[in-house]
C-alpha positions in Angstrom: 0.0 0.0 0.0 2.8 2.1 0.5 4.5 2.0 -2.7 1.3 2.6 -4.9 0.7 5.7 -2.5 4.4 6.9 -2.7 3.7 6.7 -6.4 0.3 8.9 -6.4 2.1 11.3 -4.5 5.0 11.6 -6.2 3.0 11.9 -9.8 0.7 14.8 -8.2 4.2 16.6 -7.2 5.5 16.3 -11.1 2.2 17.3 -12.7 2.3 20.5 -10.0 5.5 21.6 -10.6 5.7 20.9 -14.5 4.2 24.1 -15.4 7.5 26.1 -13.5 9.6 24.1 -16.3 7.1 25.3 -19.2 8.3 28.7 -17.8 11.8 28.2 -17.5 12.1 26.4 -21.0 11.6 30.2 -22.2 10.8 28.7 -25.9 7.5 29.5 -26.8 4.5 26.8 -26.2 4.1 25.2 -29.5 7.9 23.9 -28.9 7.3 23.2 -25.0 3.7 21.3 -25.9 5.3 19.4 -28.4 8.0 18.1 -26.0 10.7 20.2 -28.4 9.9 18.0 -31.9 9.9 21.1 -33.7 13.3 22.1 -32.5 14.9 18.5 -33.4 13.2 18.5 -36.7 14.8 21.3 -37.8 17.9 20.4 -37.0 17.6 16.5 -37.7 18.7 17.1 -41.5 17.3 17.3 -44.9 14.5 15.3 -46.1 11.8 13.3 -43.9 12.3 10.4 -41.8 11.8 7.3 -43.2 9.2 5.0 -41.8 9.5 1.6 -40.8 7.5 -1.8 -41.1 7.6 -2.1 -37.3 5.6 1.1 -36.9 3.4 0.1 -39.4 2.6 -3.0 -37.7 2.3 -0.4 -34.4 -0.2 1.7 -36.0 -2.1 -1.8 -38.1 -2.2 -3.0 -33.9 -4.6 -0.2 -33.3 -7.1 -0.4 -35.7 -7.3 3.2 -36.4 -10.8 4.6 -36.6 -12.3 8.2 -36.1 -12.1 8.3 -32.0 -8.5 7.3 -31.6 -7.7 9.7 -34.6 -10.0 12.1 -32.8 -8.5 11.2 -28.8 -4.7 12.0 -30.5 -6.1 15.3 -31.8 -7.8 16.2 -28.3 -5.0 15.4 -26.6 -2.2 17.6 -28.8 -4.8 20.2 -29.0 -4.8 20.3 -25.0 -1.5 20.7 -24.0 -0.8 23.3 -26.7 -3.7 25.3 -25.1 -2.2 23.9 -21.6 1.0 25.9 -22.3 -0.7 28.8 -23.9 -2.7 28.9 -20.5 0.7 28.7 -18.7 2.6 31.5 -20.5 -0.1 33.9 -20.8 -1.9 33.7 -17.0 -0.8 32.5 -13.5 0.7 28.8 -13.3 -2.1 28.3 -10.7 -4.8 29.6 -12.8 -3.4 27.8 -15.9 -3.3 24.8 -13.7 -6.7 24.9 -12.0 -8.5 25.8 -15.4 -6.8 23.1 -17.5 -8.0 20.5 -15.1 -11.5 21.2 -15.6 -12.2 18.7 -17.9 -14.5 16.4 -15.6 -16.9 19.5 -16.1 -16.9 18.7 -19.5 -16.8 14.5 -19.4 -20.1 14.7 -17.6 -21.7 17.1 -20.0 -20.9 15.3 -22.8 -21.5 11.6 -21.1 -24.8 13.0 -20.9 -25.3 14.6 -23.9 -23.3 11.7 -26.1 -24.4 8.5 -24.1 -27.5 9.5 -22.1 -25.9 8.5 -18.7 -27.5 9.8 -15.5 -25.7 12.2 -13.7 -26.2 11.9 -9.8 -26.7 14.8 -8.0 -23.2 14.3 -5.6 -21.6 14.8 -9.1 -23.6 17.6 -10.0 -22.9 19.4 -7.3 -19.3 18.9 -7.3 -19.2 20.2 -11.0 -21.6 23.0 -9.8 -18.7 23.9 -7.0 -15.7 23.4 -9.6 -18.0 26.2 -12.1 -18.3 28.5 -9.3 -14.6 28.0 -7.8 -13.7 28.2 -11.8 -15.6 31.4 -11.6 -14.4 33.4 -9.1 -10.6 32.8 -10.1 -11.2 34.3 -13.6 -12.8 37.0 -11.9 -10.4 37.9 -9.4 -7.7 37.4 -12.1 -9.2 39.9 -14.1 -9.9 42.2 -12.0 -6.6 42.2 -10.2 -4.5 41.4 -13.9 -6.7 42.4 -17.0 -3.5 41.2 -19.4 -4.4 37.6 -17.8 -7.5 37.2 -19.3 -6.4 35.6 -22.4 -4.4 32.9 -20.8 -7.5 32.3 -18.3 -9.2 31.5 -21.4 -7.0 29.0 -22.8 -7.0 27.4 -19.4 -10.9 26.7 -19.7 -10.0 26.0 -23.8 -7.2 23.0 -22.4 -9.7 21.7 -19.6 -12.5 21.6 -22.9 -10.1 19.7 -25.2 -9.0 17.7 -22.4 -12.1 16.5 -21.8 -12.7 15.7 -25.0 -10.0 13.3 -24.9 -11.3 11.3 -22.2 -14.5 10.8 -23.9 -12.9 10.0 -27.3 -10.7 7.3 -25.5 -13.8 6.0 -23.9 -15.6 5.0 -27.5 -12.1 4.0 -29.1 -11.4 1.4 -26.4 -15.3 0.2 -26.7 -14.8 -0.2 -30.4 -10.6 -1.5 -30.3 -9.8 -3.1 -27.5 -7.1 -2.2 -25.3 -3.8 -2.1 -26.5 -2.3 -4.8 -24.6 -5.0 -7.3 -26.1 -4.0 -6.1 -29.4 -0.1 -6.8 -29.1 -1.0 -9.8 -26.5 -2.1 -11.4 -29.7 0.9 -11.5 -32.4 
C-alpha cells in the first residue's frame, strides 16, 4: 500500500511543478507542448524520416478509426492550449482551469451516451464552475492582461475532456492495446 501511495504522491508533485519548467524552458509553447519536436526536426537534417515496417505493424495493432484519430487530436490540442494557458496567465490559474475537464466529461457523457448524472456529481461540478468562476474573476480584475491565458485554461480543460470521452468510445470499439499486441 505504501508504494502505490508513494507513487500517487510523487506523480501529483511532477504534474504540480511541470508548469515552472514550461516557464523556465523560455521557448514558446508550440515547442514546449510538443516536447521540443519542432526544434529537433529542424535540426535533424534534410528530407523526412523514413518510416518503418515495425511502426506500421504499431499503427495496423490499433485499428485506427475516427475516436482514436479524434482522442490523439484532443489530446495535442490540449496541452498546446495547456501551455498557452501557462505562458499567458498565473501557473495556478493555468493549472486549475486546464483540469477542468471532468466539467466537460459529464456534460458530454450525458449529452453523447445518455448516462444519469447523480446529484453528488452535479454538485461537485456546480462547485468546480463556481470555484472556476471566481478565479477568472479575481484574475481579471486584479490582472486584466491575464484574461487571455485564463481563457486558454478553460479552452485545455475543454479539449482535455474531450480526450477522455474519445478514448472512452475508441477502447469500446478496439480493444485495449495490450490485447491487441497480447495477440501477435
Amino acid at each position: 500500500m505504501a508504494m502505490p501511495l508513494a507513487a500517487l504522491l510523487l506523480g501529483a508533485l511532477a504534474m504540480g511543478i511541470s508548469p515552472i519548467f514550461v516557464r523556465l524552458a523560455d521557448v514558446g509553447p508550440f515547442t514546449s507542448a510538443s516536447g521540443g519536436l519542432p526544434a529537433r526536426c529542424r535540426s535533424s537534417g534534410p528530407g523526412p524520416p523514413r518510416s518503418t515496417h515495425r511502426g506500421r505493424a504499431i499503427l495496423g495493432a490499433f485499428r485506427l478509426d475516427r475516436a482514436i484519430l479524434l482522442s490523439g487530436l484532443a489530446f495535442a490540442t490540449d496541452l498546446l492550449f495547456w501551455h498557452l494557458a501557462i505562458l499567458h496567465t498565473t501557473v495556478a490559474n493555468a493549472t486549475f482551469l486546464g483540469t477542468m475537464a471532468p466539467v466537460w466529461v459529464v456534460l458530454g457523457s450525458g449529452l453523447f451516451t445518455a448516462k444519469r448524472v447523480g446529484r453528488e456529481i452535479v454538485g461537485g461540478l456546480l462547485l468546480c464552475l463556481v470555484g472556476a468562476a471566481g478565479l477568472v474573476g479575481t484574475s481579471y480584475h486584479l490582472a486584466p492582461q491575464h484574461l487571455d491565458g485564463d481563457l486558454y485554461g478553460i479552452v485545455t480543460s475543454l479539449f482535455f475532456g474531450l480526450y477522455f470521452l474519445t478514448v472512452r468510445v475508441a477502447r469500446r470499439r478496439s480493444g485495449s492495446a495490450a490485447s491487441s499486441f497480447s495477440h501477435r
